[in-house]
C-alpha positions in Angstrom: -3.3 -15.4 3.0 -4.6 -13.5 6.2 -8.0 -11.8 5.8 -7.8 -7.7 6.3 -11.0 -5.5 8.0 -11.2 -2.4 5.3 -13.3 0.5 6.3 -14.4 2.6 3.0 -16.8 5.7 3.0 -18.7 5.6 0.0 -21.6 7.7 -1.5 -24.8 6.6 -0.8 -28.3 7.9 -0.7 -30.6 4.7 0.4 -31.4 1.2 1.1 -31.0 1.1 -3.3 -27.7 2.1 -3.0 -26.6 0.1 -0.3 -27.7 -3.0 -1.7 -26.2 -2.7 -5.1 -22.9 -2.0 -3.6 -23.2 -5.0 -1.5 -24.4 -7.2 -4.4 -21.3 -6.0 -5.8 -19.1 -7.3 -3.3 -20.5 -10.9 -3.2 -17.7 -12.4 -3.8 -15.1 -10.0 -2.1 -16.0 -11.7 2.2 -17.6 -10.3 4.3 -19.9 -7.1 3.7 -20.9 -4.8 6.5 -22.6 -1.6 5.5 -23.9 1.4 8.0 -26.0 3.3 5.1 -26.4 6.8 7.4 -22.7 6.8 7.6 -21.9 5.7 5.0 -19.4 3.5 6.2 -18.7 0.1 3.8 -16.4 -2.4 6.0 -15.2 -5.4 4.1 -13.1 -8.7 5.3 -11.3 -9.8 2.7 -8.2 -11.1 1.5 -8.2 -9.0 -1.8 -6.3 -5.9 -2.2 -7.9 -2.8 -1.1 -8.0 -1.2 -4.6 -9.8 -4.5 -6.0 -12.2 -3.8 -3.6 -12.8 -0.3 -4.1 -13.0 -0.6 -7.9 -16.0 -3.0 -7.3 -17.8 -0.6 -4.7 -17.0 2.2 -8.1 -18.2 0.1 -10.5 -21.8 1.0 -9.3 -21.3 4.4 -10.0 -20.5 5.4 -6.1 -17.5 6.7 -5.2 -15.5 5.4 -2.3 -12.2 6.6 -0.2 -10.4 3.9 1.7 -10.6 5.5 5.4 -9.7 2.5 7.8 -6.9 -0.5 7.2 -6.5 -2.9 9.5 -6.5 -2.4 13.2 -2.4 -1.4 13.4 -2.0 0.0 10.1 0.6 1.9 8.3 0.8 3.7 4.4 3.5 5.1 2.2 2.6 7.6 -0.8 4.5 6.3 -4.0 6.0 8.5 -6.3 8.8 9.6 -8.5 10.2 12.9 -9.1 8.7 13.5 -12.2 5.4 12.3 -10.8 5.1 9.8 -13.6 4.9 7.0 -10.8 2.5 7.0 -8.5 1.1 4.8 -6.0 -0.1 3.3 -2.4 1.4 1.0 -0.5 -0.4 -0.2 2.9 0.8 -2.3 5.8 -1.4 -4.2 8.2 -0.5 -6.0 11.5 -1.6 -9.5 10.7 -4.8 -11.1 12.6 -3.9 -13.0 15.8 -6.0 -15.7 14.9 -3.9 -15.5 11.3 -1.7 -18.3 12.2 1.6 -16.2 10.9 3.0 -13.5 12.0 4.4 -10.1 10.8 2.3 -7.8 8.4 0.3 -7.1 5.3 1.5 -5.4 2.5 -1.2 -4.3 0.2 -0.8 -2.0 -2.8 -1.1 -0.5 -6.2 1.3 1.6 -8.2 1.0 2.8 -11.7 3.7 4.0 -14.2 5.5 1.1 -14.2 7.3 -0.9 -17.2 5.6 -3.9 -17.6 7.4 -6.9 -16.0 8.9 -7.3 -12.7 10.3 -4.4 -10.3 11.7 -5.4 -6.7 10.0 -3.8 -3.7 12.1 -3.0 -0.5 12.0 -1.4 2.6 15.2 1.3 3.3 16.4 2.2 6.6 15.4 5.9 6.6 13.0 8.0 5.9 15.4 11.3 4.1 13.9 12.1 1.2 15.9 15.5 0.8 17.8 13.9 -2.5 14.7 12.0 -3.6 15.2 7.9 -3.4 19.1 8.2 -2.9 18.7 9.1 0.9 17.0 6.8 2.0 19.7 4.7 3.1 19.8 0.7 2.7 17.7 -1.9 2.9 16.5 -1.9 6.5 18.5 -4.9 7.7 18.6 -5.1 11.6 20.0 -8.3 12.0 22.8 -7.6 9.4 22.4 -10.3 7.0 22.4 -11.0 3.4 20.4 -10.0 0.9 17.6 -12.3 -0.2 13.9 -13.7 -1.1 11.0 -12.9 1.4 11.1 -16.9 1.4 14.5 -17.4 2.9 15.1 -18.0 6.6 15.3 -14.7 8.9 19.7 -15.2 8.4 19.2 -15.3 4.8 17.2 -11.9 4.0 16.5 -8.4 4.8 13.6 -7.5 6.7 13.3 -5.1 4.4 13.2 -7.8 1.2 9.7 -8.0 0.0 10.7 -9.4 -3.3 8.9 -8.6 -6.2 5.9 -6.8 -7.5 4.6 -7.2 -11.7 3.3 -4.7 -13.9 0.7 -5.1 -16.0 0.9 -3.8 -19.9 -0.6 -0.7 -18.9 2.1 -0.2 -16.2 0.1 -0.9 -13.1 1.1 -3.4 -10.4 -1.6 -4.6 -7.9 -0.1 -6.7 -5.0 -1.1 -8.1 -1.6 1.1 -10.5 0.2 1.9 -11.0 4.1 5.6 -11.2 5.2 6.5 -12.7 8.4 9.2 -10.9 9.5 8.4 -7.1 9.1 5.9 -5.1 11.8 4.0 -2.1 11.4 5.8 -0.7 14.6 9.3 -1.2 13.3 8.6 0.1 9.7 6.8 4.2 10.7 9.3 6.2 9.4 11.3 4.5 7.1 10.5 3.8 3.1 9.3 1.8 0.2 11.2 1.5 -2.9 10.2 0.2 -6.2 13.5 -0.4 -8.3 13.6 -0.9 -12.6 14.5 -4.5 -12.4 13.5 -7.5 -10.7 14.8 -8.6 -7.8 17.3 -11.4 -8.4 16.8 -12.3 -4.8 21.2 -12.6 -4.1 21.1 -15.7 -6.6 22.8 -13.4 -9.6 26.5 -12.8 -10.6 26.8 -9.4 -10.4 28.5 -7.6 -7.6 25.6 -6.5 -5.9 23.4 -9.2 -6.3 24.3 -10.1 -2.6 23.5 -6.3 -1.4 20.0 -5.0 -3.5 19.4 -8.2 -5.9 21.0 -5.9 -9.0 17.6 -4.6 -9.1 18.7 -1.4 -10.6 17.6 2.2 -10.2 15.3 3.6 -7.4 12.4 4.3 -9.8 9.9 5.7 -6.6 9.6 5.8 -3.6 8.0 7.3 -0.2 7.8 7.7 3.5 5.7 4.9 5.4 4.1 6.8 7.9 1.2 6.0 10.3 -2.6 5.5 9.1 -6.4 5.2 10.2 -7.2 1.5 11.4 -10.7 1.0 11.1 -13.2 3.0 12.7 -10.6 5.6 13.5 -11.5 8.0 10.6 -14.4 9.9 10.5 -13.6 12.9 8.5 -15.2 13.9 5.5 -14.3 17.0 4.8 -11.1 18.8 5.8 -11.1 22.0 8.2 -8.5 23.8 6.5 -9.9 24.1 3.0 -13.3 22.8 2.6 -12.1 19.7 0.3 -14.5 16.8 0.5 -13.0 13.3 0.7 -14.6 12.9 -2.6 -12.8 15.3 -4.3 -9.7 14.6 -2.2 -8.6 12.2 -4.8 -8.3 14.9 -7.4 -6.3 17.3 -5.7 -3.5 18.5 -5.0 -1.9 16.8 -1.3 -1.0 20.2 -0.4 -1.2 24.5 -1.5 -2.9 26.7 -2.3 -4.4 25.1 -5.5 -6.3 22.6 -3.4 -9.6 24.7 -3.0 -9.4 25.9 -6.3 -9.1 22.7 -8.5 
């Protein structure tokens, strides 16, 4: 699995504090930490919120602010906001020995079991999941596993993703034939079945793996790579990156929550 560079901003007030969040990450890689920014980086091959629960667990909050050096990240979600996650792509390493990208995330809401994971063509959510199109598929083939052959698969197959018994699903994995430059724009699905990977009987099994209903989804769009993002507070409302997490994304509510 190809380590990631992740760039968190965490709350600290010393040399204490720094050393307590790095005892905490001891066995996460490798620990960098610039106490009067506050600026965490961490090389790792662990998904991000793994990470960032660690860096928590010593009572300091952190906010992810750089993935990767070509990075991308979709907001998960359904309609009745009862699923919601992150998804985060990576350009792989060039010293990684594969190719393609890095597909870290964490969703919550979910049935427990397995739910298939794709990317679509487009990026519409005007009719929630339904616009989005198909599964981006530029070389026209069938559907599949991530593990088949580039004529036996979507790009857009990433296979499938398990929730837990509280409904969350943690996942990292690299795939080796999507980029971060090809997916900007489009979306990420997460479906109420598993994926049967075009192995099944049903009708569709060749076309979405009869994974069933579009449970969430969301619009991959550009992010911070690391050392890219320096904000900690935002112009337009005063909300800290702290407080970020517990706020609306957008209105007038923000400032006032």
């Amino acid at each position: 699995m190809p380590v990631s560079t992740v760039e968190f901003a965490v709350q600290m007030s010393g040399p204490g504090c720094a050393e307590k969040v790095k005892q905490s990450l001891n066995s996460v890689g490798t620990v960098n930490i610039d106490i009067p920014s506050g600026r965490v980086v961490v090389d790792s091959d662990m998904p991000w919120i793994e990470i960032q629960e660690k860096i928590e667990e010593t009572g300091r909050r952190a906010v992810l602010s750089g993935f990767g050096e070509k990075s991308a990240v979709a907001i998960v979600k359904d309609v009745d906001d009862k699923i919601k996650g992150v998804v985060r792509f990576s350009s792989t390493p060039d010293d990684a020995h594969t190719s393609g990208c890095v597909v870290d995330g964490v969703i919550d809401g979910l049935t427990p079991g397995q739910h298939g994971l794709h990317i679509h063509e487009c990026g519409d959510i005007s009719n929630g999941c339904e616009s989005l199109g198909k599964h981006y598929n530029p070389r026209n083939t069938r559907h599949g596993s991530p593990d088949n052959s580039i004529d036996q698969r979507h790009a857009g197959d990433l296979g499938n993703i398990e929730a837990d018994n509280g409904g969350r699903a943690k996942f990292r994995f690299a795939d080796k034939l999507l980029t971060v430059n090809e997916i900007i724009g489009r979306s990420i699905v997460v479906t109420e079945r598993a994926d049967d990977f075009g192995l099944g009987n049903a009708e569709n099994s060749l076309i979405d793996g009869d994974s069933g209903k579009r449970l969430a989804c969301g619009i991959i769009a550009r992010s911070a790579g690391i050392f890219q993002n320096f904000k900690k507070i935002c112009a337009c409302d005063g909300v800290t990156i702290w407080d970020e997490r517990d706020k609306p994304v957008a209105g007038g509510n923000r400032s006032s929550q």
